[in-house]
N, C-alpha and C positions, 0 to 999 in steps of 0.2 A: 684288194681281195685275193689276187691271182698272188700276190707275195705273200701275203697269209699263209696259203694254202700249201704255198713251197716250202716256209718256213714250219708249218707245222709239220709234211712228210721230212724234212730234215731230224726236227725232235723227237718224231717216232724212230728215226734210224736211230738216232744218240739216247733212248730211253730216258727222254725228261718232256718234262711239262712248264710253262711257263703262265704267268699272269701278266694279265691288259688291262688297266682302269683306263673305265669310259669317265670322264669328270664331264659335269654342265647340268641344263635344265632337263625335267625331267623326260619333257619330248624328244627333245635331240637324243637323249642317251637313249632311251626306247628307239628312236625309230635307227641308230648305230646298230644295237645292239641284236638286232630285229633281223638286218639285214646281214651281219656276219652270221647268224646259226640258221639263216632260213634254209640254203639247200647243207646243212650237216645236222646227225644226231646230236641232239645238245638238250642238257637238261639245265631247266628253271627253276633258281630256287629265290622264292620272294613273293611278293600278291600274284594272286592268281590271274585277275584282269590283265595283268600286264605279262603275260605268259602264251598269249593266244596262238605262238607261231611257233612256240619248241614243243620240240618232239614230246618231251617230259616236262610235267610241272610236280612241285613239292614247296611245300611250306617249311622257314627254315627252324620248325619246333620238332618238324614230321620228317626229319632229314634220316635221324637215326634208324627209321623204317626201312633205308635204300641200303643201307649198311651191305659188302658183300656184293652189292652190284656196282659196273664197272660204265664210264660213260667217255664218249670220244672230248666230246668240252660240255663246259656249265657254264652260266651264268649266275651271280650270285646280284641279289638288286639290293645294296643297301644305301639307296635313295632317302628312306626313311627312319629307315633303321638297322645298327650294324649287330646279326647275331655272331659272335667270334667264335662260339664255338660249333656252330651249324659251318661258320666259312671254315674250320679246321678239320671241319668231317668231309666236308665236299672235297678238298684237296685230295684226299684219299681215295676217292672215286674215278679220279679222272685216268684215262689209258694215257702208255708215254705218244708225246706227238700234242698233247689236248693243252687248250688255251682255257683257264679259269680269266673267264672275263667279268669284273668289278666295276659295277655301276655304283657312282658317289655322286651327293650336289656338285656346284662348283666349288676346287677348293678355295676361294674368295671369303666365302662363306658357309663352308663347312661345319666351322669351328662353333659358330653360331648356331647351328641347326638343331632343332631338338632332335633327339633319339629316340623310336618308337621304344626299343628295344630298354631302352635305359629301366621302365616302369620292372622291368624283374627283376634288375638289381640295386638299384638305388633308394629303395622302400618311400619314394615320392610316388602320390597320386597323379602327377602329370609328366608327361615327356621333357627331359632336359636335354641342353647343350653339354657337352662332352668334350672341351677345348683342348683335353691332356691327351684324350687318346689319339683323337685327329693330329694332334703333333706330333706324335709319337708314329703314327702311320704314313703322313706323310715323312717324316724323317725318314723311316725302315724305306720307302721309294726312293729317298733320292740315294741311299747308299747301298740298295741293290740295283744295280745298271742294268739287270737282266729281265728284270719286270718293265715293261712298255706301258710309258702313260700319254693317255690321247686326249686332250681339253679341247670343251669347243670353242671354236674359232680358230683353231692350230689343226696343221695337217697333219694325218696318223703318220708317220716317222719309224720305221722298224730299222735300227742296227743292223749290220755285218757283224753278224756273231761268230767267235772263233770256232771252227769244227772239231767239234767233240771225238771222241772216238765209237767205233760202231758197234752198238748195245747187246748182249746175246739175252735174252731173257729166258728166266727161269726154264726148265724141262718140265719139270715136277717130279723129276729125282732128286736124292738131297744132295744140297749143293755145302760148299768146303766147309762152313761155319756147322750146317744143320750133320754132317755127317761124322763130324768128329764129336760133336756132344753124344750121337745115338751112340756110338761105340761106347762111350763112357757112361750113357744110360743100360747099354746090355750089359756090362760088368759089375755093375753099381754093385755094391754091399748097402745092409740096410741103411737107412737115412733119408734124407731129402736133397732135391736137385731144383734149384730155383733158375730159369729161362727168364731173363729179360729184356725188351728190345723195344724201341718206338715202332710206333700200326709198320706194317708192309714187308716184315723180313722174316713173316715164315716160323712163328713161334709156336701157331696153332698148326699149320702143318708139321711142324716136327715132333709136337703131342700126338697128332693122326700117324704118323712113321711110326714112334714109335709103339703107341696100340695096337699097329698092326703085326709089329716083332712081338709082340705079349700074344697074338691070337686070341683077343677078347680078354685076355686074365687082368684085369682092372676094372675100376669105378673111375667113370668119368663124374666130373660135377663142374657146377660154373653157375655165378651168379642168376643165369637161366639158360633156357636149352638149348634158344635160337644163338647163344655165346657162342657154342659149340659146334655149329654148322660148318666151318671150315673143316675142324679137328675130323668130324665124321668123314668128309670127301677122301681124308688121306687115310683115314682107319683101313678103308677097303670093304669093310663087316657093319652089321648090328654094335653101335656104339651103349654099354651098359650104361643110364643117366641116371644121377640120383640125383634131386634136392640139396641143397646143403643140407637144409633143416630138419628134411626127412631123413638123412644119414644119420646128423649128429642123434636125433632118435635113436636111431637103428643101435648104434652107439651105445647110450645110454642103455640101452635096454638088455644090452650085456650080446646082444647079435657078434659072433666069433666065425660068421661063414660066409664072410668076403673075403675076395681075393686078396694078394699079397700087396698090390699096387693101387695108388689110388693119386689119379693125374686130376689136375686142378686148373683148369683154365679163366683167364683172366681173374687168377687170385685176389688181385688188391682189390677190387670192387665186392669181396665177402671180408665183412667185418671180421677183424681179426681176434680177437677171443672164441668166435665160432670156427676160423680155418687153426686155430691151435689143438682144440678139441679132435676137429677130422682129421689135421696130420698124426696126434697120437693115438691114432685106432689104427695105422697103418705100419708096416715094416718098409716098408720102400713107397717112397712121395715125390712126384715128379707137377711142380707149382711154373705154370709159363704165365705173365702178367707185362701188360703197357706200362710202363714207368714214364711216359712224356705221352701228352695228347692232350686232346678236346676233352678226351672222358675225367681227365683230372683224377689221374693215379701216380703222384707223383713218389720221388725218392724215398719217401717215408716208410711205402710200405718195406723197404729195404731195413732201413732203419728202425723199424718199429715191431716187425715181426721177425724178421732174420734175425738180427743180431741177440736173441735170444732161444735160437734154435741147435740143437746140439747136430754132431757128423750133417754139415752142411754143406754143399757145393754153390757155388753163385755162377753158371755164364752169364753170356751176354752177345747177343748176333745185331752185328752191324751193319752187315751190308744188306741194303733192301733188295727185295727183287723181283716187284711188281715197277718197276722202272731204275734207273744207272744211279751209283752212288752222286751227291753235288745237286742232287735235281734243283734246279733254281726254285721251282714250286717250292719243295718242300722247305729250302731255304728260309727263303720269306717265309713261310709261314709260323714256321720253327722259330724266328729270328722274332717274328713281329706279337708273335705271343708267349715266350721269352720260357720256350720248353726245354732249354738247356739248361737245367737246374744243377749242374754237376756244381761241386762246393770246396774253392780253395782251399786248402788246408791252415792250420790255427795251431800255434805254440799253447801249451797250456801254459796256464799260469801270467799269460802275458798281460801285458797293462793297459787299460782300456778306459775307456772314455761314455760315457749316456748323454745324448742327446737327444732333441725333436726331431723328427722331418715334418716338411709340409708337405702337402699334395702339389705344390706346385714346384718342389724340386724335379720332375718329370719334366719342366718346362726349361729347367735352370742348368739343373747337373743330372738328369736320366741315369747316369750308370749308379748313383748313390741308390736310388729306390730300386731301380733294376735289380742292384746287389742283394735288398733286403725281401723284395719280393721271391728271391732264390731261395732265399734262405727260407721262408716261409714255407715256400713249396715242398722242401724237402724233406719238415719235417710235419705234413700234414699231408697224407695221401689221398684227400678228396678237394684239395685244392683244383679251382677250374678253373678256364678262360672268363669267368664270368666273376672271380676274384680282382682279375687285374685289371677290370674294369673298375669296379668297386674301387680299389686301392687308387683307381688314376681319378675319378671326377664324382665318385655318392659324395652327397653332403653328410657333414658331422662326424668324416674320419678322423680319427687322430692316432699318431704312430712315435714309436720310441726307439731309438738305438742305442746298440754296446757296441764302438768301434774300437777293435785296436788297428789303430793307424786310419786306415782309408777300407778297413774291410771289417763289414757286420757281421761280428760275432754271435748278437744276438736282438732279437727282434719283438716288440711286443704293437699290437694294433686294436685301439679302443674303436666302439661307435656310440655316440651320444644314443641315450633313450629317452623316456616318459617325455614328461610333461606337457600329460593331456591333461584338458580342460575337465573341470570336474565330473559334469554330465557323460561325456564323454567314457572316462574312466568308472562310471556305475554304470555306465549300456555295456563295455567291456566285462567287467564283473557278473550283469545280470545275463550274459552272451548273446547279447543281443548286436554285438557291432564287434569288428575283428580289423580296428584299420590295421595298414601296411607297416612292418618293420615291427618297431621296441620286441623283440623277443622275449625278455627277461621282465622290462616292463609291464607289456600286456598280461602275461602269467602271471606275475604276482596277484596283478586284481583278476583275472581268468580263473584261476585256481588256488587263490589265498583266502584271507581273513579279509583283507580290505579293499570294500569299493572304489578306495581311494588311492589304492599304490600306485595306480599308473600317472598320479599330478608329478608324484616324486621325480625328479630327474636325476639320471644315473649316467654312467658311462659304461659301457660291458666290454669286458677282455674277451676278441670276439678271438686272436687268436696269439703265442705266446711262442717262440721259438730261439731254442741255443744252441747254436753251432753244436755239432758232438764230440768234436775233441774240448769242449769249453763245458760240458756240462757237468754237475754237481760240482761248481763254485762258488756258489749263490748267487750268479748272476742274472738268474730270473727274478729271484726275488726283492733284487735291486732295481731290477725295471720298472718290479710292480711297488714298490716303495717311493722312487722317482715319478711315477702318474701319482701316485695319491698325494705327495708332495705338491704337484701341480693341480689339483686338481677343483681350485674354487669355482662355486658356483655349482657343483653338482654335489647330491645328497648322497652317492654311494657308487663307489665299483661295483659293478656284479659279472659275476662268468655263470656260462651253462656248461656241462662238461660232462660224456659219461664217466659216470662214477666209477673207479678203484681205489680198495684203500690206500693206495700209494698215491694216486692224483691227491683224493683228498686231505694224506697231508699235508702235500704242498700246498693247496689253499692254506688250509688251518693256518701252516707258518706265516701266510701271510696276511694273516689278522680275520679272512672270511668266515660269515657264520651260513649253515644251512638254512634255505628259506622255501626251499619246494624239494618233494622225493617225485620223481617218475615210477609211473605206473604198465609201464612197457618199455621191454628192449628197443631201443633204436637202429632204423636199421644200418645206420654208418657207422655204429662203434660197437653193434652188439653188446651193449652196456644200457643200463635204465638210466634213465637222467636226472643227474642232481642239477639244482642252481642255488647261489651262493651269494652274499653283500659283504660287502664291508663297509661300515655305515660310515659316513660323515657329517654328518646334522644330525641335532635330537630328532628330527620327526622322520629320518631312517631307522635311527637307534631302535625307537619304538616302532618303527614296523618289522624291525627284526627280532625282537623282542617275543611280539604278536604272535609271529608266523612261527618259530622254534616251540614255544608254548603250544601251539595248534599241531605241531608235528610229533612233538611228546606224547598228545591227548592222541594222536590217532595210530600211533607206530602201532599196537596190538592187534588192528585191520590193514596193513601195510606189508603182506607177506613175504614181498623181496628182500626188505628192509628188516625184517625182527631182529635180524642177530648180527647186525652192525655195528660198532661201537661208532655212534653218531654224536655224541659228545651235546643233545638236549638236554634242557631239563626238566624235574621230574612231572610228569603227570598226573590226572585223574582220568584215565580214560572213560570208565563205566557214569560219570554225572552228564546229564543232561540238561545243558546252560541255556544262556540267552545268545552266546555264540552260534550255536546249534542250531537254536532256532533261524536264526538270519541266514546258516546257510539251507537248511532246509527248506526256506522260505522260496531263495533261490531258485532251489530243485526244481520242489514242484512248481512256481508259477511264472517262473523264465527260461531260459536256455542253462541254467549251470548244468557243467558233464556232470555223470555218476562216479566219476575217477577223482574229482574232485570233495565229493561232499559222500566218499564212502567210511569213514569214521564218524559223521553225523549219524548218518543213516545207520549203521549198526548199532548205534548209543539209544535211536529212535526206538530201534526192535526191542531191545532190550526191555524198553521201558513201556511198548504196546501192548494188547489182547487181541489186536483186529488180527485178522488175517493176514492181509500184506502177503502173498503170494508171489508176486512177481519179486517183489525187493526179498524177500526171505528165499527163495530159488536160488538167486544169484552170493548173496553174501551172507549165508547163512549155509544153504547144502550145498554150497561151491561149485552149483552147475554152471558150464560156459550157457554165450550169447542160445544158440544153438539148441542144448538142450532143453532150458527155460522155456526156448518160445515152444518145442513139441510139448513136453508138457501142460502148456497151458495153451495150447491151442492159438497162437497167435501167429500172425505172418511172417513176422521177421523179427530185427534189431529195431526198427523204428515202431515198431504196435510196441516190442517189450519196453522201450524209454518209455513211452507213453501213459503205461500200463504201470509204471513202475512211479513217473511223479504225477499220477492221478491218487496211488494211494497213499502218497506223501503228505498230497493234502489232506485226505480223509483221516489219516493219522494226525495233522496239525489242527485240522476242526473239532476232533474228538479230544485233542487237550483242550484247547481254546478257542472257541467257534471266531470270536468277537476279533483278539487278537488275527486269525488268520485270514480274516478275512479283510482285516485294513493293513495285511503286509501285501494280499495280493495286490490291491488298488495301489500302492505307494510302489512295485517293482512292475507294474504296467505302466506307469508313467515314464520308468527310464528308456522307454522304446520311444518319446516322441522330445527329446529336446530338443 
């Protein structure tokens, strides 16, 4: 203990932080663990039972809540279960001097262990073992010498570490990095100036610097308010907040009486078609955003929004200064959840090769998948810790690469879906059951024509990436020709994907038909969502078939969508079928949404006398949730669904008593298979 304590006042002189895994059963590590933080401030992150003796406890879902505050050591317990990106946020936390201490099983049988934590990303109802990352973690220990690991029955062992040099920490005036950007922010000519940096180097204080050189003359905004809490400390002043949402309004509405400036804090987390919008209402735009972390904003937004921005500036601040460049913490943890996504450079034109990988090249050859998971990262900006989980041990991944030579140019990553059991797939359809995972699957029978789509078995392009000096050669769409090549025993590709007409002609070219439109913006691409097949057996053929035909009949109630060229074909919107009926049937006498069956439902009106108040409110005088319910006096969103498939039925009685009443009996059964 007494070396402990010496080695941790050494760390705080040198401005770093280091980790100790406790490995063994789970008494021994508790009562270790117990007895290093009893006399120091040290927060617990894990079950709460097992926390009785730190100063702090937190749950590692409720981590994000501590954000901002600062702690001498932690403890992280993943005994049962490992959250990676809860253990990437607590690293952030800790003062220089502070021991992140990592409780594990033994590693004997680590590997073996199920994962509490696995049920969020692995779309399995029960806990799995996790063989690829535990190898991978253990691997990242034994090649970082500066992390101390303690098993039981072996005595804890601390290194003669070499001496660092002695740390000066921050002032909180700007330091070399933060002081040469402000000068070239007070100069600026109009344009935009993009800050990026990993957590801890002062990117949100250099937005508060320089709002306070402005004297209030800007908009601040940020994915939300509490983002912004550092940015205020260094303002000095009343920091002006807007909404994104409420801007782009403001926006919109022709508002010309904001100021000249308009600073953006942690950019990549606002969907980028809405932050293109808010930079061009501004003459001078100053954008600071995480490019590596837990939060999973990786290189993309680089790629995806900058390189299409005119008079751009890009820095970039390096040196942290909430602890000394090297910190071993941050090392490891950088190292072990693979945030250095910077991306070799690529000959264009150069000669290239597609292949498989498997999941267990993580166990074989690591730096192949490490390479492709880079690559992935880079060009998808909400890539998380919780991806490369995914990528190392969910069942039913499958991945594809473009190598020239030994380095992935480009990357594509399926995951099996459907086939559910029949029953199953009509409690889905009638919304009565919502299992885990098939995303594209479950929606089709959630939100389609058939109770049956989810038997079908598909594979979905969950994500799809090309190098940038390699792109438009057709090498995507070589990938995705390559998986359909391979692709026996599954009925159809599918991807979900906010919609642009540019995305979707890339589908198109690769053979995809539309099989669902989104009925709201999403909030990670500010874009509605489409999803797409390409069929492979006749009994996709004809559920895509089905579902274009259903999309035809209802585009005329589809307001996002009217003036699309969507490439369906033609319709009848205004007849009221036997389609119709079944989904109506839905409506009223099970769980189908109203987003679902609102091209029924207006064919319904059309063709009624009754009143229908609540449904004529909404898709008829285009009141929102809100105004409907004041009007008719109802309490909320849940009295107006109610209110809305009570008179569904009364409308389906009043065509056909007989018939609706043996559809309600036959869609109250799919609740009990």
């Amino acid at each position: 203990m007494e070396r402990l304590i010496a080695l941790s006042a050494q760390m705080a002189r040198e401005g770093i932080r280091r980790l100790l895994v406790i490995s063994g059963e789970e008494t021994w590590c508790q009562q270790q663990a117990t007895a290093l933080i009893a006399p120091q401030a040290a927060l617990w992150v894990g079950d709460e039972q097992d926390a009785a003796q730190a100063a702090d406890y937190c749950h590692p879902r409720a981590l994000t809540t501590l954000l901002g505050r600062e702690f001498s050591h932690a403890v992280f317990d993943a005994r049962r279960g490992f959250d990676v990106a809860a253990f990437a946020a607590l690293g952030g936390t800790l003062r220089a001097g502070g021991w992140l201490i990592l409780l594990t099983p033994p590693f004997s049988r680590w590997a073996e262990t199920p994962d509490a934590d696995a049920c969020r990303w692995s779309d399995t109802a029960q806990p799995i073992a996790t063989p690829r990352f535990i190898s991978h973690v253990c691997r990242m220990l034994r090649t970082h010498d500066e992390a101390i690991l303690w098993q039981q029955g072996e005595p804890l062992t601390l290194p003669e570490f070499a001496v660092r040099p002695t740390w000066h920490p921050a002032s909180g005036a700007p330091e070399q990095e933060q002081a040469a950007i402000l000068a070239e922010l007070h100069a600026m000519s109009p344009g935009v100036m993009v800050v990026t940096a990993p957590r801890g180097r002062g990117k949100s204080a250099l937005a508060g610097m320089h709002l306070r050189h402005l004297h209030g003359n800007a908009i601040v905004t940020a994915p939300t308010r509490a983002a912004t809490d550092v940015l205020a400390q260094f303002a000095g002043e009343e920091v002006n907040f807007v909404p994104p949402d409420t801007l782009r309004q403001r926006l919109a509405d022709g508002d010309t009486s904001h100021p000249d400036w308009l600073i953006v804090d942690e950019a990549a987390a606002i969907p980028g078609p809405l932050l293109r919008q808010l930079i061009a209402g501004f003459n001078r735009v100053l954008l600071t955003t995480t490019v590596q972390g837990y939060e999973g904003t990786g290189q993309g937004f680089l790629l995806k929004l900058c390189a299409g921005l005119d008079r751009l500036q890009h820095h970039r601040l390096n040196t942290p200064l909430r602890w000394a460049s090297g910190c071993p913490l941050e090392v490891f943890i950088s190292d072990l959840l693979l945030f250095d996504d910077a991306l070799p450079g690529s000959a264009a034109g150069a000669n290239y090769a597609i292949s498989p990988l498997t999941q267990d090249a993580w166990l074989t050859s690591p730096a192949q998948p490490a390479a492709l998971y880079r690559l992935l990262t880079s060009a998808h900006y909400r890539t998380s810790p919780l991806d490369l989980r995914r990528m190392m041990d969910a069942p039913g991944q499958r991945f594809w690469q473009a190598l020239a030579g030994e380095q992935p140019i480009a990357a594509l990553w399926l995951v099996e879906e459907g086939g559910l059991s029949s029953e199953l797939s009509q409690a889905v359809w009638a919304g009565f059951r919502r299992p885990r995972g098939n995303l594209v699957a479950q929606s089709l029978a959630a939100h389609g024509a058939s109770p049956l789509a989810a038997t079908l078995v598909g594979c979905r392009i969950s994500r799809i990436a090309v190098h940038p000096s390699r792109q438009r050669e057709g090498i995507g769409q070589r990938l995705i020709a390559k998986a359909h090549a391979h692709s026996a025993g599954y009925d159809y590709l599918s991807v979900s994907f906010g919609y642009t007409r540019e995305l979707w002609r890339f589908w198109q070219r690769c053979g995809f038909q539309l099989v669902r439109l989104g009925s709201h913006r999403e909030a990670s691409s500010g874009c509605y969502t489409a999803m797409a097949i390409l069929p492979l057996t006749p009994a996709a053929e004809a559920l895509a078939a089905t579902e274009q035909r259903r999309l035809a009949r209802d585009l005329p109630w589809l307001a996002p969508w009217r003036n699309e060229k969507l490439s369906l074909p033609p319709g009848e919107p205004t007849t009221l079928n036997s389609d119709d009926w079944h989904e109506l049937a839905g409506f009223a006498f099970a769980h189908r949404p109203l987003s679902a069956a609102i091209g029924a439902l207006s064919r319904l009106l059309m063709h009624s006398n009754l009143p229908l108040a609540a449904l004529r409110s909404q898709l008829e005088q285009s009141l929102n949730e809100a105004q409907a319910c004041h009007r008719l006096r109802l309490a909320g969103r849940k009295a107006l669904l109610a209110a809305q498939r009570l008179e569904t039925a009364e409308a389906l009685t009043s065509i056909d008593a007989d018939r609706a009443a043996q559809s309600q009996q036959q869609i109250a059964q799919l609740q009990f298979f």
